[in-house]
Every structure is written in structure tokens, then in C-alpha cells.
C-alpha positions in Angstrom: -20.9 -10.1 7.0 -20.4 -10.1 10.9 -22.0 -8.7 13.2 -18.5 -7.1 14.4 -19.3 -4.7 11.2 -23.0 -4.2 11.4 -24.7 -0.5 11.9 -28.4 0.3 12.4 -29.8 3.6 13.6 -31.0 3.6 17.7 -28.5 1.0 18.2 -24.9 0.7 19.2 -22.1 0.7 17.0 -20.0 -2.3 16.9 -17.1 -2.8 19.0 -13.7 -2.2 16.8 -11.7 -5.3 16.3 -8.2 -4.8 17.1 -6.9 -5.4 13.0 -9.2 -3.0 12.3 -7.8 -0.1 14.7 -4.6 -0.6 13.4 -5.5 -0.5 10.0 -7.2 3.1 10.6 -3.9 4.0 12.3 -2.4 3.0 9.4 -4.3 5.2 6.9 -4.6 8.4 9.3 -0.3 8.2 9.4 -0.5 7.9 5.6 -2.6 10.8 4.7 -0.5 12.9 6.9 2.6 11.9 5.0 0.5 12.0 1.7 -0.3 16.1 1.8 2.9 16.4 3.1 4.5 14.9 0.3 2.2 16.2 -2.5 1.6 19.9 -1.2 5.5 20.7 0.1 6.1 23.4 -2.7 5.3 26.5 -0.6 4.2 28.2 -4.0 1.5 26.1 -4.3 -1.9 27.3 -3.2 -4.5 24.8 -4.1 -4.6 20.8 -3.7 -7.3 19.3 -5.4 -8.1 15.3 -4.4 -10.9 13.1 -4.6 -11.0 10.3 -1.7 -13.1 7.3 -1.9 -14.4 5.2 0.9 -15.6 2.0 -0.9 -17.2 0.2 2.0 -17.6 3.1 4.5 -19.9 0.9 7.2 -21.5 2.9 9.7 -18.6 5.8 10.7 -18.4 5.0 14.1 -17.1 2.0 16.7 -16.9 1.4 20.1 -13.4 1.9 21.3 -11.8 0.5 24.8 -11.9 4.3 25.9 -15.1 5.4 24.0 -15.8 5.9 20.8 -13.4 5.2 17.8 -13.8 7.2 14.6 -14.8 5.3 11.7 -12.6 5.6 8.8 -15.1 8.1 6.7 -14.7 10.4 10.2 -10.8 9.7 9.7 -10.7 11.1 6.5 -12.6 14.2 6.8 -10.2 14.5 10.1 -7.1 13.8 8.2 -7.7 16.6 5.6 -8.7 19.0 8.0 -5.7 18.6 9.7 -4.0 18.7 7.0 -4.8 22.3 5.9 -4.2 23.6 9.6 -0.8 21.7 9.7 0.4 22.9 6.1 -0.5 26.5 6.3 1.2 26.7 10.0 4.4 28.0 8.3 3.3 29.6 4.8 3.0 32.6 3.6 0.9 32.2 0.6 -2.5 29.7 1.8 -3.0 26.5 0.9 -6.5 25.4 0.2 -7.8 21.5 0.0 -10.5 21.0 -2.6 -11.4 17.1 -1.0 -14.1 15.3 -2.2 -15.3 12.7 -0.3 -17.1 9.8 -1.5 -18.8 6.8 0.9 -20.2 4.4 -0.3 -21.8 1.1 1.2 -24.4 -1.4 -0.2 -26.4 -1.4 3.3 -29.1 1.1 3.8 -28.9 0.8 7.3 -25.2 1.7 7.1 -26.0 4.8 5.4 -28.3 5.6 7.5 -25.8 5.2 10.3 -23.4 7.5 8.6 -25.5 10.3 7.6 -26.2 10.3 11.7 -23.1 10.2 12.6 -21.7 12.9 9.7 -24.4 15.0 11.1 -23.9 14.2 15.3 -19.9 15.2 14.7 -20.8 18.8 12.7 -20.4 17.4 9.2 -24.2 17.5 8.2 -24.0 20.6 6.1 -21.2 19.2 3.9 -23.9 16.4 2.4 -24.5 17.1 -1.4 -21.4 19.6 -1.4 -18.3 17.7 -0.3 -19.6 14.8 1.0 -21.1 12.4 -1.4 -23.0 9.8 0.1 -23.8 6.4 -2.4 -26.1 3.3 -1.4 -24.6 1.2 -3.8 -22.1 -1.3 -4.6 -18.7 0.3 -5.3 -18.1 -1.9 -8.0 -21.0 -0.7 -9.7 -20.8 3.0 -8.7 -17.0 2.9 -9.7 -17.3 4.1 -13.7 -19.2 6.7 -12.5 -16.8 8.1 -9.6 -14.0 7.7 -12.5 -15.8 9.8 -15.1 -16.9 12.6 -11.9 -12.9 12.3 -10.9 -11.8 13.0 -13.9 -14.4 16.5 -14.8 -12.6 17.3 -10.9 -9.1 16.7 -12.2 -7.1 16.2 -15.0 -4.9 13.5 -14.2 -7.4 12.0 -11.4 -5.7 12.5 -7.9 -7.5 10.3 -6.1 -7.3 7.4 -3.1 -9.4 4.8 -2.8 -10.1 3.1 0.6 -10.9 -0.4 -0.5 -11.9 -2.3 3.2 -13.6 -5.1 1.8 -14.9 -7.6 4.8 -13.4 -10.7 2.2 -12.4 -11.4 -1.1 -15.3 -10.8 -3.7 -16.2 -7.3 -3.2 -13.5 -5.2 -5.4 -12.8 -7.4 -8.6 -9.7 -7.4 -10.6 -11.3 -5.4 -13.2 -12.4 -2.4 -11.0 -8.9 -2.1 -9.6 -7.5 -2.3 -13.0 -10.0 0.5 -14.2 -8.9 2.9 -11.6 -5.5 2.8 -13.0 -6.0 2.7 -16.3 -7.9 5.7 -16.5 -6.6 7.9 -13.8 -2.9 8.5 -13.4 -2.2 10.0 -10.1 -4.6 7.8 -8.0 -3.7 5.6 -5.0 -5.6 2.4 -3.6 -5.4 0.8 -0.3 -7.1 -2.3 -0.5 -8.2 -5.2 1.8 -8.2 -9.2 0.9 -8.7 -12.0 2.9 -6.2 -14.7 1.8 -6.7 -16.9 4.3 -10.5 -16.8 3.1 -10.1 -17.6 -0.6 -7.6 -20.4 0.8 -10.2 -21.9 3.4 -12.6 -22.1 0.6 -10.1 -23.7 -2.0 -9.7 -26.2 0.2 -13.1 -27.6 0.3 -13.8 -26.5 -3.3 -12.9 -28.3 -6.8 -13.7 -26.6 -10.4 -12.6 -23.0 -9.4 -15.1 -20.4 -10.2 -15.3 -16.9 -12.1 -14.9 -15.0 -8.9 -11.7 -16.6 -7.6 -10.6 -17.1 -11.5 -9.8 -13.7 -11.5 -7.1 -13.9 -8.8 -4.6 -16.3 -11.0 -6.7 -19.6 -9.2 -6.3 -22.0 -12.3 -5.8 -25.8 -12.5 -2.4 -25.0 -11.9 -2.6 -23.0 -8.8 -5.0 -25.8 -7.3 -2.7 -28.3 -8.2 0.4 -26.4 -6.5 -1.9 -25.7 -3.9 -3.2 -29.3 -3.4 0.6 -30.1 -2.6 1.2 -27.0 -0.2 -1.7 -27.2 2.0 -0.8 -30.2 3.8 1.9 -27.9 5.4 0.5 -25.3 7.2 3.1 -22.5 7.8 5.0 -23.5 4.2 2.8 -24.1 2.2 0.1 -21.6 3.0 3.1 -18.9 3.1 3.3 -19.7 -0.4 -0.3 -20.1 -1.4 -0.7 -16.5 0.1 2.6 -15.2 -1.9 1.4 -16.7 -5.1 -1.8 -14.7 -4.5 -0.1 -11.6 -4.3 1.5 -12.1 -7.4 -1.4 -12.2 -9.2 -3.3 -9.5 -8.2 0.2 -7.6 -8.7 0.0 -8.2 -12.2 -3.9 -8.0 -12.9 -4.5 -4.8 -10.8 -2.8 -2.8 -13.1 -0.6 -0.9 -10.5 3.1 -0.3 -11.2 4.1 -0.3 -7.0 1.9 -3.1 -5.2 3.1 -3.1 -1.5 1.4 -5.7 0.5 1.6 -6.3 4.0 0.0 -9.3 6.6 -2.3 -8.1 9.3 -3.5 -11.3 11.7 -7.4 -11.0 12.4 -7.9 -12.8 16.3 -11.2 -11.7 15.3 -12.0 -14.5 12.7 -8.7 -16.0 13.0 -7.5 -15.6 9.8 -4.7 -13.7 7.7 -5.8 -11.1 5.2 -3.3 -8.4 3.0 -3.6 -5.1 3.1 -1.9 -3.8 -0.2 -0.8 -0.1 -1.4 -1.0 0.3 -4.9 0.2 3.3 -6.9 2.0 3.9 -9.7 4.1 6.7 -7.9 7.5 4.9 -6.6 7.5 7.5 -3.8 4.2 6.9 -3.0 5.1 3.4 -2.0 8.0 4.7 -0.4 6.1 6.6 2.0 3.5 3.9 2.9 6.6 1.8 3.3 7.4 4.8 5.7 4.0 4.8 8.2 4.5 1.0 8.8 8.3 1.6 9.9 7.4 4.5 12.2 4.3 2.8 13.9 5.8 -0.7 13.6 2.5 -1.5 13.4 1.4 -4.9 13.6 1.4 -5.6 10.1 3.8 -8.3 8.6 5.7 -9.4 5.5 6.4 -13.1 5.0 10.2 -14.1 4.5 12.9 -11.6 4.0 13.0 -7.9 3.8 15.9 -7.6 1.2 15.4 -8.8 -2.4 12.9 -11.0 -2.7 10.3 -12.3 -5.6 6.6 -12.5 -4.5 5.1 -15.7 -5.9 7.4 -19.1 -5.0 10.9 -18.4 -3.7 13.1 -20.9 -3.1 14.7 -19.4 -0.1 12.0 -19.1 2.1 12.9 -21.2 5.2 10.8 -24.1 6.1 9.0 -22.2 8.5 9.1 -18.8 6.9 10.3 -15.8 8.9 7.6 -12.8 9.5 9.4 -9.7 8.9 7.6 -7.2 11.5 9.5 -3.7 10.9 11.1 -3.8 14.3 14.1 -2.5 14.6 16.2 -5.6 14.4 14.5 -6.3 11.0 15.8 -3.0 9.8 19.5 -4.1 10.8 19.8 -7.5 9.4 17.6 -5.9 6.3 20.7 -3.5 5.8 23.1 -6.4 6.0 21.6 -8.4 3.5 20.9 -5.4 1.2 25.1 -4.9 1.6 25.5 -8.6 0.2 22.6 -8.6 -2.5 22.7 -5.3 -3.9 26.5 -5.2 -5.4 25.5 -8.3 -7.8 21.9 -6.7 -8.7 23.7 -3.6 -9.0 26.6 -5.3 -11.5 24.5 -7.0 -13.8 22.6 -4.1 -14.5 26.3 -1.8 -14.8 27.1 -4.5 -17.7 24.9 -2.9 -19.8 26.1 1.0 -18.8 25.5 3.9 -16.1 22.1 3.3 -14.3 20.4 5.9 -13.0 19.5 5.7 -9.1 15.7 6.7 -9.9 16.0 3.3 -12.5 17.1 1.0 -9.7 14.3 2.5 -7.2 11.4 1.8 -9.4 13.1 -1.7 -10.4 13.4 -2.9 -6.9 10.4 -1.1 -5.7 8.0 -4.0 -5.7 10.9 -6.1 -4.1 12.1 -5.1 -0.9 11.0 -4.2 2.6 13.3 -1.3 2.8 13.0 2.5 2.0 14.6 4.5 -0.1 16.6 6.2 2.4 17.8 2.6 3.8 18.9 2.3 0.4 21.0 5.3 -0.3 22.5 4.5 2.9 23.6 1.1 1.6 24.4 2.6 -1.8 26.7 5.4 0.1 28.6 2.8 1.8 29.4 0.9 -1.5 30.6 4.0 -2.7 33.1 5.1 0.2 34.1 1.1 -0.5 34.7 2.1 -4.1 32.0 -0.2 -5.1 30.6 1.7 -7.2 31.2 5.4 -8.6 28.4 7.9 -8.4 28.4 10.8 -10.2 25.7 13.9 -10.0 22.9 14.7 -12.5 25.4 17.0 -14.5 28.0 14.8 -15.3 30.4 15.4 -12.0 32.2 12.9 -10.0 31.1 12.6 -6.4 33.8 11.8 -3.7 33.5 8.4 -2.3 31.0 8.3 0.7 29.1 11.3 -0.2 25.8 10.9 0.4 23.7 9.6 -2.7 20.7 11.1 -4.0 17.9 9.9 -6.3 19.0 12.3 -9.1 22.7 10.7 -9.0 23.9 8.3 -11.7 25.9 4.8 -10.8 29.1 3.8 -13.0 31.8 0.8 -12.8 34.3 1.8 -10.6 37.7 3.0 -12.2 39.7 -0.5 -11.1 37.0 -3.0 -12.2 38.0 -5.5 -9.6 35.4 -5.8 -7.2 32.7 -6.3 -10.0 34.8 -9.0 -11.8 32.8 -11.8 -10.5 29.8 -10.7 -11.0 29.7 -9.6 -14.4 29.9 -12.1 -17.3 
């Protein structure tokens, strides 16, 4: 590991890398829009959650302007909040039962931590809320399953899944987690660029990077791509994705690009749920931060793994604001034949087409609705409420709204066989 993420007790904390600040800007936005997505019925009085630190360090960096708050320190923070923030309004209380679990393999890590939990006032909550684990998180993860689920029913969780590489959170852990617990949410850290430094120098490929979808037929694609650097690694790094898409076991898996001047290298940072509006509110923090975070290629429709209309020097789509324009213009030309082909086979519900292109596009559910509103006022497409009634063209769409074929069929002629 480097030093840049090293703690040990009577000595300083490491400087914060700038990837890293961002990514703890990142998760602080989320979990604000998290408990005010999942607590906004004001008759509800309790929130019960389980939150997971896998690779917790040391809780504390050295910032520019003094010290930065570790992402164990964020959490605690973020709930906190959370509860002042939420009760501002209410009549009836709401209470946050959090759990909080850190783990981290180094002992002098821990150590760090417990100082720092104890130096910011959070000493007392050791052995209640706070569970502290020397450990692995791979290895401590059946456990914090079975102790999520005695918690909670349905296991609301989120796990915090910082590796420093690409070895530390197998396949088979992530899978676990959503497998057994329905309601749980993982953000979690890979270092592409890593796995395709080593590939370059490495032959046979090995258990570990197995795992990932890195057969003979991935090295042979990749034998051919690596020669072009910008190209060819684009796709490498989208093939990769793909992959742990479909062995993480998550139905939503939103990953984004985050450039580490650090080590110089590229890693992901992916959201995986199988909520569709959980992904839509992740999709949410990066668009209000435009953080520095970055999807390869397009923003519209597009197919992780190989796509054959990725430019020869593939765009990076940064969630500016011009992105969100020419995003809305392609959406306007893509979305009327998506939207046909599935209309050939009868109404389709507006819920259907969010989770279908969920995993697919850059944009957010409102962007959307605002694309599906204009197709209706252009009598693209007829949209009719929940209960059967027509809506006028133009009217807003909704998520519980139902698309038809328009009366005159004439517009969809071409794209329906």
C-alpha cells in the first residue's frame, strides 16, 4: 500500500490525495440524498441501516486547510446530520438506528481510528454503535451479513468498498451482499488501469484477475488494444466493467472514471444497487457537484463492453453542463427507435423503460421524462395515466404513466418491422 494511505498512532496522518477528496465529497452528497430519499414519508418514525466501511484506514487526513475527515468520521457526520436535517420540519420524530461497521486489516489503522473516534467525541459509541473489526472484509463479510440481517429484515445496508487496487473485494463477496440482502447499496473502488498495467507484463492469467472476465479471450482482445493507448485501453477498461456488471450480482451498476495524479492511473468508482432510483440519485450527486469523475464515450444509449461507436479517441463525458445538452439531443434521436421497438410488442410502462435503460445512460430520470414529454407534445408517442386516462400532449410524464403508439402510426412506421 502507499505510504499516501498509511496511519500509526504519535504520527501524522497522511496528506489526502486529491481523487480521494473528491471521492469523500462524493459519498457525503450521496448519503444526504440517500435519507432523504428513503425517510421522506413524514409518518415514518424510525430508519434502521447498517453502514459498512470495508477499508476504513486511519479516519483522519491532512487537508490543504487542516485536517480532512476520514470517511468513517464522514459517515457518523452524515447520519447525524441527517436526523437534525429531517426532523427540522416534522411533527412526528424521526429516529436513525445506524450501525457502523470499520473494518481494516492493519492494526496500526485501528489503532489510529479508535484515537481519532475517541479525540472527535465518538469514544463512547465503541461496542454500541460503532463496531470496530481488525480483519479482512472479505473474511469478516458472512458475518456482517448474518448480524445485518438479525438488524433488519430485508438488509438496509451500504457498503463503502475503498479498496487501494483490485484484489481486495472479490467477485464473490460483492455477489454475496446481494444475494442475500435486498435493500443494500455498494460503492466500490477498482483500479483498472492497475489490473491493465499488470496484464501487460503477465501471460497465463491468474485466479484473482480470472474473476473479473480476464480469459484467453480478453488477453487476446487485449493483446490487440493495448498498442493504442487512448482506444484501446478505453475499451479494455469498458470490457472490465462489463464483467463485474454481470458477476457482482447488482441489478443497477453505475460506474464512473476518477483520474489518480497520485499514482497516475485510472480507477472506477461504481454504484451498485438493485434499486433503479437509487442509481438515479447517485447519478444525481455527480451532476450537482460535477465532480471530477468521468464516463468514457457518450452519455445517451450506450453498451458497456465494446461499442462500435466510440470515436478513435473516445470522448470523456464530464457532467458539465454542455454534456447535459448534447446528452438531451441525442436522447431526442435514440430514444423514439428504443422506444418503438419495444411499443411493437404493446403499451410499456415508464417504470419498465427506466429500469431497461438504467444501466445504459448518463442521464436521469428527470432528463428523461423531459425528453419523453417533448415526444409527446410531438405526438410521438401517447401517454396515458396509471388508471387508464389519456394525457394531453405535452403534459408532464411521470414514472407511474403508461406509453402507447400514437393514434396516426406514422412517425413509428420506420421503425417498427
Amino acid at each position: 500500500m502507499s505510504e499516501a494511505f498509511l496511519w500509526k498512532l504519535g504520527q501524522k496522518p497522511p496528506p489526502i490525495a486529491p481523487h480521494s477528496d473528491r471521492k469523500l465529497q462524493v459519498i457525503e452528497r450521496y448519503l444526504e440524498e440517500y435519507f432523504e430519499t428513503v425517510a421522506k414519508n413524514p409518518r415514518q418514525d424510525a430508519l434502521n441501516i447498517t453502514i459498512v466501511d470495508g477499508f476504513c484506514g486511519g479516519g483522519l487526513y491532512r487537508g490543504k486547510d487542516g485536517p480532512r475527515l476520514g470517511s468513517p468520521l464522514v459517515l457518523l457526520g452524515a447520519v447525524d446530520d441527517a436526523v437534525q436535517k429531517l426532523n427540522r420540519d416534522r411533527r412526528k420524530p424521526l429516529s436513525i438506528d445506524a450501525h457502523f461497521v470499520f473494518v481494516d486489516e492493519n492494526k496500526d489503522h485501528i489503532e489510529h481510528l479508535r484515537q481519532v473516534l475517541s479525540d472527535f467525541g465518538h469514544g463512547s459509541d465503541i461496542g454500541r454503535r460503532i463496531q470496530i473489526i481488525n480483519g479482512t472484509f472479505a473474511a469478516t463479510l458472512p458475518a456482517l451479513i448474518s448480524q445485518i440481517r438479525l438488524r433488519q429484515k430485508r438488509g438496509r445496508s451500504i457498503f463503502i468498498l475503498d479498496q487501494f487496487g483490485y484484489k481486495d473485494v472479490p467477485m464473490a463477496a460483492v455477489r454475496m451482499i446481494f444475494d442475500q440482502l435486498a435493500r443494500a447499496e455498494v460503492l466500490l473502488t477498482f483500479s483498472i488501469d492497475a489490473l491493465l498495467n499488470y496484464l501487460e507484463t503477465e501471460g497465463e492469467p491468474s485466479t484473482v484477475v480470472r474473476q473479473f472476465g480476464v480469459d484467453e479471450r480478453f488477453l487476446r482482445m487485449w493483446a490487440d488494444w493495448k498498442s493504442d493507448d487512448a482506444q484501446g485501453r478505453a475499451l479494455a477498461q469498458r470490457t472490465l466493467m462489463s464483467h463485474i456488471h454481470r458477476h457482482g450480482g447488482a441489478t443497477f451498476f453505475t460506474p464512473f472514471m476518477l483520474f489518480s495524479s497520485h499514482d497516475n492511473r485510472r480507477m472506477m468508482i461504481a454504484h451498485m444497487a438493485h434499486s433503479q432510483a437509487a442509481r438515479d440519485k447517485m447519478l444525481g450527486v455527480h451532476w450537482a457537484l460535477q465532480n471530477q469523475f468521468r464516463h468514457i464515450g457518450r452519455g445517451s444509449l450506450f453498451e458497456l463492453g465494446y461499442d462500435a461507436r466510440l470515436d478513435p479517441q473516445p470522448a470523456l463525458f464530464q457532467f458539465a453542463e454542455e454534456d447535459r445538452a448534447q446528452l438531451l439531443l441525442e436522447l431526442e434521436n435514440e430514444l423514439p427507435s428504443h422506444i418503438a421497438t419495444n411499443l411493437g410488442h404493446g403499451p410499456l410502462e415508464v417504470a419498465d423503460l427506466l429500469f431497461d435503460v438504467g444501466n445504459r445512460t448518463a442521464a436521469m430520470n428527470s432528463d428523461l421524462f423531459q425528453v419523453l414529454t417533448l415526444m409527446s407534445a410531438e405526438k410521438e408517442v401517447e401517454v396515458r395515466k396509471a388508471d387508464g386516462g389519456l394525457k394531453r400532449p405535452g403534459t408532464k410524464v411521470e414514472i407511474s404513466d403508461r406509453l402507447h403508439l400514437p393514434g396516426q402510426r406514422t412517425l413509428f412506421a420506420k421503425y417498427i418491422k
